[in-house]
Backbone as CSV, one residue per row, in Angstrom:
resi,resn,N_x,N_y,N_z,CA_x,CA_y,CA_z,C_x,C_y,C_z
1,UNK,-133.258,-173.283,6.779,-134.199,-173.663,5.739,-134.890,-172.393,5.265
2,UNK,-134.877,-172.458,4.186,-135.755,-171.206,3.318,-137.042,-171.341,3.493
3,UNK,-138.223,-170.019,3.494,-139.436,-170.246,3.304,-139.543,-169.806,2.029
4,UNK,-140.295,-170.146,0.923,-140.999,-170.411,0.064,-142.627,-170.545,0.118
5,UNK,-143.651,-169.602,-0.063,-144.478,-169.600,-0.020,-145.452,-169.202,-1.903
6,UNK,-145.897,-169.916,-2.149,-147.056,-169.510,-3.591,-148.086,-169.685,-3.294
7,UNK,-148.783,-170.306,-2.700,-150.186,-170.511,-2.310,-150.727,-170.446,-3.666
8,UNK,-150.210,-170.514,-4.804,-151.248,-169.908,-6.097,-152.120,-171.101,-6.381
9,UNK,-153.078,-170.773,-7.028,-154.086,-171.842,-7.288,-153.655,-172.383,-8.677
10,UNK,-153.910,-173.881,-8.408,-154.336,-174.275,-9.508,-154.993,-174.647,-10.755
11,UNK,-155.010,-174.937,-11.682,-156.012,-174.329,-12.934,-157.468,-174.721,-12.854
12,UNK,-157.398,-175.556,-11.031,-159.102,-176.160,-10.861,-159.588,-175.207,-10.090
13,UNK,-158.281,-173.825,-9.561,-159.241,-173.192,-8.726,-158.577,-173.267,-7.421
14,UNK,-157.690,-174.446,-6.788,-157.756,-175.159,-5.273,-156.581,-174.299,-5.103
15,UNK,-156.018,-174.382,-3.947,-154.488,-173.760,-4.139,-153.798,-175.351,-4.318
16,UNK,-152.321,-174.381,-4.579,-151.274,-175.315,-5.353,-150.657,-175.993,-3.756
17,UNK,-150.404,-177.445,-3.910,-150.242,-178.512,-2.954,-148.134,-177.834,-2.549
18,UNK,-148.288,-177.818,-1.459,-146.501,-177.741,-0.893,-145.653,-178.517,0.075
19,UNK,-144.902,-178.336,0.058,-143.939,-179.061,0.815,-143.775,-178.756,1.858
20,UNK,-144.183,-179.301,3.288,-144.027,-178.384,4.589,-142.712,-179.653,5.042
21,UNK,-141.705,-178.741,5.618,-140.472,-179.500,6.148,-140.640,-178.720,8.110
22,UNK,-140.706,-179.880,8.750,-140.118,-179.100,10.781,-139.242,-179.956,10.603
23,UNK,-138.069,-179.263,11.224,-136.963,-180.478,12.831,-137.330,-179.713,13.786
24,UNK,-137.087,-180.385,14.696,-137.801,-180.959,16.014,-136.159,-180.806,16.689
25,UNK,-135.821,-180.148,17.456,-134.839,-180.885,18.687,-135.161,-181.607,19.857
26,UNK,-134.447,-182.037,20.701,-135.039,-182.523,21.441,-136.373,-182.229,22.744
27,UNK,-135.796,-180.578,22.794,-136.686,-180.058,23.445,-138.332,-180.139,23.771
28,UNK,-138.772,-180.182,22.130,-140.290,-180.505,21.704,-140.999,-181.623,22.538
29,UNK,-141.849,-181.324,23.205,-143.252,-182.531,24.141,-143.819,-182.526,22.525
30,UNK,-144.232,-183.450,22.018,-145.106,-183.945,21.045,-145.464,-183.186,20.119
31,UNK,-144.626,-183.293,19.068,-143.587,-182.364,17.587,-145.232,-182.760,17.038
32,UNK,-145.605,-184.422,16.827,-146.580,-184.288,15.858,-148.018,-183.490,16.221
33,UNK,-148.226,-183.633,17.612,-149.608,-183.035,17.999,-149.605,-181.549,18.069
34,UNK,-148.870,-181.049,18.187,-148.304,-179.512,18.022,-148.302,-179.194,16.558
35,UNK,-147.674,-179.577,15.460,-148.151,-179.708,14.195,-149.460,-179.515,13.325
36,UNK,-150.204,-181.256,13.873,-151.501,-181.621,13.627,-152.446,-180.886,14.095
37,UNK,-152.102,-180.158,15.532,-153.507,-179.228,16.183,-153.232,-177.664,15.125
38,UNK,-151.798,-177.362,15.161,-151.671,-176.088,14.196,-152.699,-175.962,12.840
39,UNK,-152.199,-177.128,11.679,-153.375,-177.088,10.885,-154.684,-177.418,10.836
40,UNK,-154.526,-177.964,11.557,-156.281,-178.125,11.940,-157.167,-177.127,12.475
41,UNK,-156.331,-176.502,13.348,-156.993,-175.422,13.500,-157.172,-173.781,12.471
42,UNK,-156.054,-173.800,11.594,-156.302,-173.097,10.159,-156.633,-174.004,9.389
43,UNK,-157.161,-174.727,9.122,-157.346,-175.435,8.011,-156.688,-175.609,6.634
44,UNK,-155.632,-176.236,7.066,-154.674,-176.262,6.055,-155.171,-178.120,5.709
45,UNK,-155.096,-178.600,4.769,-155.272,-179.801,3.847,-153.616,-180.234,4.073
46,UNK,-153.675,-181.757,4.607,-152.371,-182.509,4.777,-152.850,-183.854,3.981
47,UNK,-151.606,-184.193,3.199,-151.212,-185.403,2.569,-150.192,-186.055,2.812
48,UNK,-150.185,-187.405,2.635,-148.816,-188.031,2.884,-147.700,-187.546,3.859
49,UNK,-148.341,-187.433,5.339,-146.941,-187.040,6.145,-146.451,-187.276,6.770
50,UNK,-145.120,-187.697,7.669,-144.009,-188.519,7.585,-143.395,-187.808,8.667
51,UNK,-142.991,-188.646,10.029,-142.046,-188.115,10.718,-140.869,-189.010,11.260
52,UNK,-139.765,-188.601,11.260,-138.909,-189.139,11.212,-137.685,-188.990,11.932
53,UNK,-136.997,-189.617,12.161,-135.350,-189.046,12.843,-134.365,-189.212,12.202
54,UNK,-133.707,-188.296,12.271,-131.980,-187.944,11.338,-131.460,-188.591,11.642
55,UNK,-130.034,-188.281,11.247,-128.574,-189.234,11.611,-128.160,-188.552,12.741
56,UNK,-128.473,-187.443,12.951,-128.321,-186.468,14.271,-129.438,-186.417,15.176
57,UNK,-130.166,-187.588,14.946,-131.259,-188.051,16.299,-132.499,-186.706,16.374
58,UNK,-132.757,-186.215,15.016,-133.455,-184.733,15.428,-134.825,-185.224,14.711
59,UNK,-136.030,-185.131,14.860,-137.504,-185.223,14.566,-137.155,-184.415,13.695
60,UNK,-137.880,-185.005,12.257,-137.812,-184.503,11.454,-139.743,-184.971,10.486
61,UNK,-140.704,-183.440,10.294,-141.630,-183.997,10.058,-141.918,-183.030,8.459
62,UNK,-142.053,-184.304,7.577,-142.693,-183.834,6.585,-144.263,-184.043,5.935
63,UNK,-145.060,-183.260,5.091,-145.790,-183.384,4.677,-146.153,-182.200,3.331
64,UNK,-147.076,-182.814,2.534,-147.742,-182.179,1.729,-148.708,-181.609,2.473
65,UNK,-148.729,-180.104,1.362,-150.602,-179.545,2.539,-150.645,-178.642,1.316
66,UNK,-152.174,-177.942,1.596,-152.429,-176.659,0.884,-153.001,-176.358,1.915
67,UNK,-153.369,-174.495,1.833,-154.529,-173.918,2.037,-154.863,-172.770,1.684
68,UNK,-156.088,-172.270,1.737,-155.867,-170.690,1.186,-155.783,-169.422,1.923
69,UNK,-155.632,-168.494,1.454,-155.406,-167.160,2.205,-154.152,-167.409,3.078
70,UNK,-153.116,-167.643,2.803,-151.753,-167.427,3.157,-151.953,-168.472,4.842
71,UNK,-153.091,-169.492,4.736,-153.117,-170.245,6.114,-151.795,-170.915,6.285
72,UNK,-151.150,-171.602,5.462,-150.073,-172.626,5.336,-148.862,-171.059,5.984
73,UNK,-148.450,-170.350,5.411,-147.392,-169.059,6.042,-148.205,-169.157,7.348
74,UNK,-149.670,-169.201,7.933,-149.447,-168.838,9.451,-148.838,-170.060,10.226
75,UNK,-149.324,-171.239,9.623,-148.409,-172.262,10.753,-146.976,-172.680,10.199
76,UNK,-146.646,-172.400,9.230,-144.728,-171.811,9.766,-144.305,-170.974,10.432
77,UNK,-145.351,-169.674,10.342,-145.039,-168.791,11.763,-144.612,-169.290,12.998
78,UNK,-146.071,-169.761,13.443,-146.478,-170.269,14.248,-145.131,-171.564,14.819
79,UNK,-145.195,-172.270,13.820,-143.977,-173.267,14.472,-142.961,-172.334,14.746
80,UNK,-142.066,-171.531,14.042,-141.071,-171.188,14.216,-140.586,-170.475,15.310
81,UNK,-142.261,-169.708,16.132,-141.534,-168.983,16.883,-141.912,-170.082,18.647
82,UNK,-142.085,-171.472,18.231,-141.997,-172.565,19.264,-140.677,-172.982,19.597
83,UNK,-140.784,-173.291,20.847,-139.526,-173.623,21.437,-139.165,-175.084,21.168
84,UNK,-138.200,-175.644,20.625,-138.189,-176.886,20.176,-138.141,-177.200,19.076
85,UNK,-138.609,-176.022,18.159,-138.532,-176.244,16.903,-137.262,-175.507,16.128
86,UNK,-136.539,-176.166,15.415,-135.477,-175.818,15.032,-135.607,-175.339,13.622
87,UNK,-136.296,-175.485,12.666,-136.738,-175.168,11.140,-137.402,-175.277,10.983
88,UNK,-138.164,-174.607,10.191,-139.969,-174.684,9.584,-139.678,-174.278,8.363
89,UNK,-140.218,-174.319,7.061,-141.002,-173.929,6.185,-141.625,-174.703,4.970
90,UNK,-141.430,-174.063,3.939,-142.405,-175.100,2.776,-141.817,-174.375,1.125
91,UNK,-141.572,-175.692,0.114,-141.436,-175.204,-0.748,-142.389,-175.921,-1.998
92,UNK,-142.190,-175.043,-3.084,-143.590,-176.088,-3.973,-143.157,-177.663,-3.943
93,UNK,-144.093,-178.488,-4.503,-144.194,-179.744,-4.115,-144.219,-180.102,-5.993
């Protein structure tokens, strides 16, 4: 999966809303709380998000988010270099 990052703001000012995509293999103890504590603790803004399993049985979690100052790039970092996690990133929404 590609990362894609703009963070640019929108014409109100906020940053621009993105697409955050994880899979999950099986490895992962609790894909969503590992996630949910990541932005929360940068304060990244989540909308509508969704986790799910493939046809290949793999956690698969999406959501909308913003945040500013490149917060949203630290928790794709952050996931990616977790064990269990098989893809991270985000493209505009």
């Amino acid at each position: 999966m590609s990362t894609h990052l703009t963070g640019q703001p929108t014409g109100t000012g906020e940053p621009a809303w993105e697409r955050l995509s994880v899979v999950f293999d099986s490895t992962c103890e609790a894909p969503l709380l590992l996630v949910s504590s990541l932005m929360a603790r940068r304060a990244v803004d989540v909308r509508a998000a969704s986790l799910a399993e493939d046809d290949g049985g793999r956690l698969c979690f999406e959501a909308l988010v913003r945040g500013r100052d490149r917060r949203v790039r630290s928790v794709v970092c952050a996931l990616e270099s977790r064990m269990g996690v098989l893809a991270a990133g985000v493209v505009p929404a």
